[in-house]
C-alpha positions in Angstrom: 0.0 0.0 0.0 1.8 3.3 -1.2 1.2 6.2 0.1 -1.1 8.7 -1.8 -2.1 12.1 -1.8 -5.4 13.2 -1.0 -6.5 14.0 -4.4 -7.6 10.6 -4.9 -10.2 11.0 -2.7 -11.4 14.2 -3.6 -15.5 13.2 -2.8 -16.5 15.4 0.7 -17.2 12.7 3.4 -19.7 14.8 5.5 -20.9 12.1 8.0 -22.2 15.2 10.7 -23.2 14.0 14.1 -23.6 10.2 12.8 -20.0 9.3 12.3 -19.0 10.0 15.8 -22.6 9.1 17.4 -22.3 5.3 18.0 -23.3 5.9 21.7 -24.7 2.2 21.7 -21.4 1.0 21.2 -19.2 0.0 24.4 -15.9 1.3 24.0 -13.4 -0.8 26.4 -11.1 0.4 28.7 -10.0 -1.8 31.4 -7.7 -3.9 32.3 -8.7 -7.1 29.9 -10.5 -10.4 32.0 -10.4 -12.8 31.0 -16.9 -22.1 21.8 -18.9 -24.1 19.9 -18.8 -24.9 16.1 -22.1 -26.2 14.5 -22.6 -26.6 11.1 -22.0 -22.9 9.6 -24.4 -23.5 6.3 -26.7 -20.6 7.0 -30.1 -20.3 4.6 -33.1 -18.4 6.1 -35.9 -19.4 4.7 -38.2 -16.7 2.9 -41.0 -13.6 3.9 -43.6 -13.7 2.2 -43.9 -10.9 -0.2 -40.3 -10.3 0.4 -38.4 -12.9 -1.6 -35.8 -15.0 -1.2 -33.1 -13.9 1.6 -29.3 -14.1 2.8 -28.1 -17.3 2.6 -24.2 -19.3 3.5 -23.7 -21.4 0.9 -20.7 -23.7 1.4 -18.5 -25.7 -1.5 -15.6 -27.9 0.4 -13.7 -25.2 2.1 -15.4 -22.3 0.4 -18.0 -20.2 2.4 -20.5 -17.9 0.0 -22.6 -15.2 0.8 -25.6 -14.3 -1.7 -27.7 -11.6 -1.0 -30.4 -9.2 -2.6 -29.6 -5.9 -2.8 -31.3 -4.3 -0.2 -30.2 -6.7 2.5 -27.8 -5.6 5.3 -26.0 -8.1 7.5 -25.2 -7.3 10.8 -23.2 -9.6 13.7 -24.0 -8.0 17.1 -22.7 -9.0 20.4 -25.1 -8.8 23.4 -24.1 -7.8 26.8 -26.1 -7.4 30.5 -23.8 -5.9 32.6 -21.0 -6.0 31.0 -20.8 -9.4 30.2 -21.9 -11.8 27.2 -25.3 -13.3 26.9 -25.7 -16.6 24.6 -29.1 -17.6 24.9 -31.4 -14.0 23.6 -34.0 -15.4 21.2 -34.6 -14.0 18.1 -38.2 -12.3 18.9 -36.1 -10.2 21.5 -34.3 -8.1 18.9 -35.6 -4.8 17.3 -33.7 -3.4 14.3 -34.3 0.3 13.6 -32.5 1.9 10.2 -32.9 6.0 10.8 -34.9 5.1 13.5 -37.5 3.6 11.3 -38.2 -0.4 12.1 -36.7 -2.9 10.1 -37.9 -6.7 9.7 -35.4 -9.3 10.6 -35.7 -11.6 8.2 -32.7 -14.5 8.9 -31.1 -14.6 12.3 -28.5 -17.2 13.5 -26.6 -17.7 16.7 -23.5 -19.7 16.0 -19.7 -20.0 15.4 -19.3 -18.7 11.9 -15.6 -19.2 10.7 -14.6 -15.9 9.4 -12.0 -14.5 7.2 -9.6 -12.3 9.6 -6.8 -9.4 8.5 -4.1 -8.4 11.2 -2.8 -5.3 10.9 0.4 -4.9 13.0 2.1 -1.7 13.0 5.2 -1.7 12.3 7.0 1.5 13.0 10.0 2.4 14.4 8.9 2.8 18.2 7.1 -0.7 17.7 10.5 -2.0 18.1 10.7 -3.4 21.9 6.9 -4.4 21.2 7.0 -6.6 18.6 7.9 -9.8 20.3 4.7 -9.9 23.0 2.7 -8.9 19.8 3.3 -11.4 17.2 2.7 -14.0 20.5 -0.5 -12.2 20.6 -1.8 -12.2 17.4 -0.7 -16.2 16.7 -2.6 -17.2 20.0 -5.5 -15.5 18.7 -5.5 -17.1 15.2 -5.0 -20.7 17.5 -8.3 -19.5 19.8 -10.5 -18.9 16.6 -12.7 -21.0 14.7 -10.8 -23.9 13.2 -12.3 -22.8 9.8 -11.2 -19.6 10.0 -8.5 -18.0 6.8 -6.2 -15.0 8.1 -4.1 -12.8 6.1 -0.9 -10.6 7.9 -0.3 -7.3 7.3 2.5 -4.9 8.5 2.8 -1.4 8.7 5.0 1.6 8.7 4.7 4.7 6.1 3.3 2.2 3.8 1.8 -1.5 3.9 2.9 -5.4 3.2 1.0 -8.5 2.7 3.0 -10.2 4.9 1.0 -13.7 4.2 -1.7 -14.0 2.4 -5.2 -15.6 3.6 -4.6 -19.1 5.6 -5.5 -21.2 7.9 -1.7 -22.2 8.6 -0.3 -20.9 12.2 2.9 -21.8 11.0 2.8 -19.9 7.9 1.8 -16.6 10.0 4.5 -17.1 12.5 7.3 -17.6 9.9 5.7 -14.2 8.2 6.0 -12.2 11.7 10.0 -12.9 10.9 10.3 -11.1 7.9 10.0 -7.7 8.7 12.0 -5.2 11.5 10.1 -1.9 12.9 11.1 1.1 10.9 9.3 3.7 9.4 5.9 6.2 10.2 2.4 5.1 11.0 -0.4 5.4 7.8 -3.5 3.4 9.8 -5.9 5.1 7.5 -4.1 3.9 4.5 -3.9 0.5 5.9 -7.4 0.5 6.8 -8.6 1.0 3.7 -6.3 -1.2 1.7 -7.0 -4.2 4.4 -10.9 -3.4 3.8 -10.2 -3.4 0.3 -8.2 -6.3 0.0 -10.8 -8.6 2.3 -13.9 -7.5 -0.3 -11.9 -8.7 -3.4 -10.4 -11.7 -1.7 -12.0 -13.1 1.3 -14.1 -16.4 0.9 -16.0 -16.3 4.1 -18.6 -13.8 4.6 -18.0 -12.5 8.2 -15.0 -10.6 8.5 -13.0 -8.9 10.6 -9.6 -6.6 11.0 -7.7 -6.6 14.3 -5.4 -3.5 14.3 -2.3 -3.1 16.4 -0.8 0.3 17.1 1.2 1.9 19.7 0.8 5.3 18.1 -1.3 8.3 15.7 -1.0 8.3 12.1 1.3 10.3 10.8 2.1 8.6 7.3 -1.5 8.3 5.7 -2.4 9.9 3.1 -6.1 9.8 3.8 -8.3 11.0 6.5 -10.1 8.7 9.6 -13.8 9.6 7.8 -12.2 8.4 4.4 -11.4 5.4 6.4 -14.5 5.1 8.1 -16.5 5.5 4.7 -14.5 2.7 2.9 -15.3 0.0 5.0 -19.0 1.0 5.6 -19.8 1.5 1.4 -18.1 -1.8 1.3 -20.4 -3.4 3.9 -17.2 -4.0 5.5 -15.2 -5.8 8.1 -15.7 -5.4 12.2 -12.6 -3.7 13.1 -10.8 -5.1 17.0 -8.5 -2.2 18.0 -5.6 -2.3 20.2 -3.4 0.6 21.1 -0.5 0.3 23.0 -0.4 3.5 24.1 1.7 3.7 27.5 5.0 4.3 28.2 7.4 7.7 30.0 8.0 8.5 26.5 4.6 8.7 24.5 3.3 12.0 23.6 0.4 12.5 25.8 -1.2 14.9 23.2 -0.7 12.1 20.5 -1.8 9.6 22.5 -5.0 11.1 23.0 -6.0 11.5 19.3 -4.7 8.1 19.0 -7.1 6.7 21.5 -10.0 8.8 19.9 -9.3 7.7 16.3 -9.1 3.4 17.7 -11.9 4.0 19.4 -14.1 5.9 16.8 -12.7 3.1 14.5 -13.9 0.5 16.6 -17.6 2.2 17.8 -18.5 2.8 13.9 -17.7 -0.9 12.7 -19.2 -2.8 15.9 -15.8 -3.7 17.4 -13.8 -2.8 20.1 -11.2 -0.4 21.5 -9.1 -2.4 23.8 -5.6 0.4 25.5 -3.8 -2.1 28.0 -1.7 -0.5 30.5 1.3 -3.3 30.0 2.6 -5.2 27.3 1.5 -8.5 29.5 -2.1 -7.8 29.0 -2.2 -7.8 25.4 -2.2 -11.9 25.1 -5.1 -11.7 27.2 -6.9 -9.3 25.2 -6.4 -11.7 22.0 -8.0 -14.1 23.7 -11.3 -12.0 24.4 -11.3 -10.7 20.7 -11.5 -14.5 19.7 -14.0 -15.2 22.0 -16.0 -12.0 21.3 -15.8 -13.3 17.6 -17.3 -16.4 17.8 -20.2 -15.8 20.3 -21.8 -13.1 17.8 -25.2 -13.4 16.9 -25.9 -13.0 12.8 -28.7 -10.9 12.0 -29.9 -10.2 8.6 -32.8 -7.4 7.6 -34.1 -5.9 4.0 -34.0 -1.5 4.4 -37.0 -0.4 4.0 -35.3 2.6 2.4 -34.2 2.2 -1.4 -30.8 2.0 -2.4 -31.0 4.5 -5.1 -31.8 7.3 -2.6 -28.2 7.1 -1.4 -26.9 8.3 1.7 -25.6 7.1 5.5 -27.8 5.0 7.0 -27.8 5.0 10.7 -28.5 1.2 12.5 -29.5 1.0 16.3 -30.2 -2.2 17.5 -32.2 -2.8 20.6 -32.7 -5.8 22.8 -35.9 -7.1 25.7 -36.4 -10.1 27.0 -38.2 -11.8 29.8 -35.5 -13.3 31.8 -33.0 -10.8 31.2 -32.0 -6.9 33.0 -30.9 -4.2 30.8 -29.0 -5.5 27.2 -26.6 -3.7 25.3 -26.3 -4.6 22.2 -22.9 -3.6 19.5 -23.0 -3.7 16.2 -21.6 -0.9 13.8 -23.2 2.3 13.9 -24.4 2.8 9.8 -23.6 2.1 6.3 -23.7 3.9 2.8 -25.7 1.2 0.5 -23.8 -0.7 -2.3 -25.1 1.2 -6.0 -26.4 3.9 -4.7 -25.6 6.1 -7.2 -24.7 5.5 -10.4 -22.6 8.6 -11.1 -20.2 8.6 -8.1 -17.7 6.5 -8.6 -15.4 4.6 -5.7 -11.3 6.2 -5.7 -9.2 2.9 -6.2 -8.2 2.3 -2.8 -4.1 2.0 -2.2 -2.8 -1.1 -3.5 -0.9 -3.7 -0.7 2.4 -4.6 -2.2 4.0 -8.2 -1.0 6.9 -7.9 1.9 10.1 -9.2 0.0 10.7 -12.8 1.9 14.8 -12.1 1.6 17.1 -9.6 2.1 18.6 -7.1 -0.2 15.3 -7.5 -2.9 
C-alpha cells in the first residue's frame, strides 16, 4: 500500500453527528479479563412478499454469501452488565435503520468461521513491542474458529502483505520474521487497503480486522472519515483495535488523538477499543477478541429505504427479553448502500504490495 495524496479521494465525506454518534457501542477500557462450532451453512428461509433472503452457501472449504440488494447483515454482540449473553431469542431483537423499524428476516446464533486481517504496525517505536505482539496475534488465530483464513499485514509509512489468507499458524508465525520496525504510522491507508483487499479476496462472509498500534497516524495519506467510509460502502469488516499507548516517552497529546481515532474506529464498525496499561495484557486481550468473535449473533434485515436514494444509513439495534435486566447490544453504527448512485464512482483504494521474503530485494 503506497502512500497517496489526498486527491484521490477528492469526494467530501460529510458524515455530521452520525459518524461520531455510535453511543450504543461499548468502547473498552479496562484492564482485559479474561466455543462451539455447529454446522456454519446458514439459509433463512423466505417472507412472504419479500423474496428469497441471505443465505451461507458452502463448497468444500469455500463459504458464499448471496444476498439481494437491499439486505444488510449485521453480527451484534449482546451484553447485560457488562458481560456476554448466549441464549437472547430472536423475537427479542428490534432493528431500527434512521430510526424507522426494520424486519429481521434471517437470524443465527452460532460460530461462523470468518475470514480475519491483522494489521500490525510496524513503525519504528514498535521496536521493543513486537515480540509480546506477534505471541499475541498467533494465539489469537490458534483460539479462533478452526475454519477460519487469516491474512498478515505490516505497517510503517506504507503497507505489506506479509502472508496471504490461511489457515496455517505456521505460515503466520514464519511471516511475523520477515519484517524489522522502521518507518511512520499510515492506519488510515492500511485500513482502507486491508478493507479493500478482504472484499476482493476473502471467501468467508463475516470478516474482521484486528489492528495493532502503539501510536497516531502520521504517514496516511487519507483522512479517519475516508477510512471510516471505505469500510462501511463496502459493507465492510468489524474492526478489534488495540493501542499500545503507555510508556514515559509517548506524547500525551498524541496519544490522545490516537485513542480517539481506535476508538471511533472500533464504535462505527461494531468492534472494540481495547488500551492495556502493560505489554503483558495484550495476550489476554487476543484471547477476548477470539471469544468475542465467535459468540456473535448474525442478523440479517431488507431496508425499507431504497438504495437508489443514497446516503448514510444510521443502524440502532435494541434488545428485551423476559429473563434478562438491561441488554446492550454492538454492532456498527451505519452504512452507505452498495449502488447507490450511479454517477459517483469509488477512488481505487491503495494497493498492498507483497513484503520481499529475503534480504537485499
Amino acid at each position: 500500500m503506497h502512500r497517496r495524496s489526498r486527491s484521490w479521494l477528492t469526494a467530501a465525506v460529510l458524515f455530521g453527528a452520525t459518524l461520531f454518534a455510535a453511543a450504543q457501542q461499548p468502547i473498552v477500557d479496562r484492564d482485559p479479563v479474561p466455543s462451539p462450532d455447529p454446522d456454519p451453512v446458514m439459509t433463512a428461509p423466505g417472507t412472504p412478499g419479500q423474496g428469497p433472503v441471505s443465505t451461507v452457501e458452502r463448497s468444500g472449504s469455500t463459504y458464499t454469501l448471496r444476498a439481494e440488494v437491499g439486505e444488510v447483515r449485521l453480527n451484534a454482540a449482546v451484553l447485560e452488565n457488562g458481560h456476554p449473553v448466549q441464549n437472547v431469542p430472536k423475537d427479542a431483537f428490534h432493528v431500527y435503520e434512521d430510526g424507522v423499524p426494520q424486519t429481521i428476516l434471517s437470524f443465527r446464533h452460532e460460530d461462523l468461521p470468518v475470514s480475519l486481517g491483522i494489521l500490525i504496525d510496524n513503525s519504528g517505536s514498535m521496536y521493543d513491542k513486537r515480540a509480546a505482539v506477534d505471541k499475541s496475534a498467533l494465539d489469537l488465530v490458534r483460539l479462533s474458529n478452526p475454519k477460519d483464513e487469516a491474512f498478515l499485514v505490516d505497517f510503517s509509512d506504507e503497507a505489506f502483505i506479509d502472508q496471504d489468507f490461511t489457515h496455517d499458524v505456521e505460515k503466520l508465525k514464519a511471516a511475523l520474521s520477515y519484517v524489522k520496525p522502521a518507518g511512520g504510522t499510515a492506519i488510515y491507508d492500511t485500513v482502507i487497503a486491508s478493507a479493500d483487499y478482504l472484499a476482493k479476496n476473502a471467501k468467508l462472509p463475516k470478516q474482521v480486522l484486528l489492528l495493532i498500534t502503539d501510536g497516531d497516524d502520521n504517514a496516511s495519506g487519507s483522512t479517519l472519515e475516508e477510512a471510516i467510509r471505505r469500510v462501511q460502502e463496502l459493507d465492510g469488516p468489524t474492526i478489534y483495535c488495540v493501542g499500545l499507548l503507555f510508556g514515559d516517552d509517548s506524547n500525551k497529546a498524541e496519544s490522545r488523538h490516537a485513542r480517539r481515532v481506535l476508538e471511533t474506529l472500533a464504535a462505527q464498525t461494531g468492534g472494540i477499543a481495547y488500551f492495556p496499561r502493560k505489554l503483558s495484557e495484550v495476550d489476554q486481550i487476543a484471547a477476548e477478541v477470539a471469544e468475542d468473535i465467535r459468540q456473535q449473533y448474525t442478523i440479517t434485515y431488507r431496508s425499507t429505504k431504497p438504495a437508489s436514494l443514497g446516503g448514510y444509513r444510521q443502524i440502532r439495534v435494541e434488545a428485551k427479553a423476559k429473563g434478562f435486566g438491561k441488554l446492550d447490544v454492538r454492532t456498527r453504527s451505519g452504512y452507505f448502500p452498495k449502488g447507490a448512485s450511479p454517477t459517483e464512482k469509488q477512488q481505487p483504494a491503495p494497493a498492498m504490495a507483497p513484503r520481499s521474503k529475503h534480504p537485499g530485494e
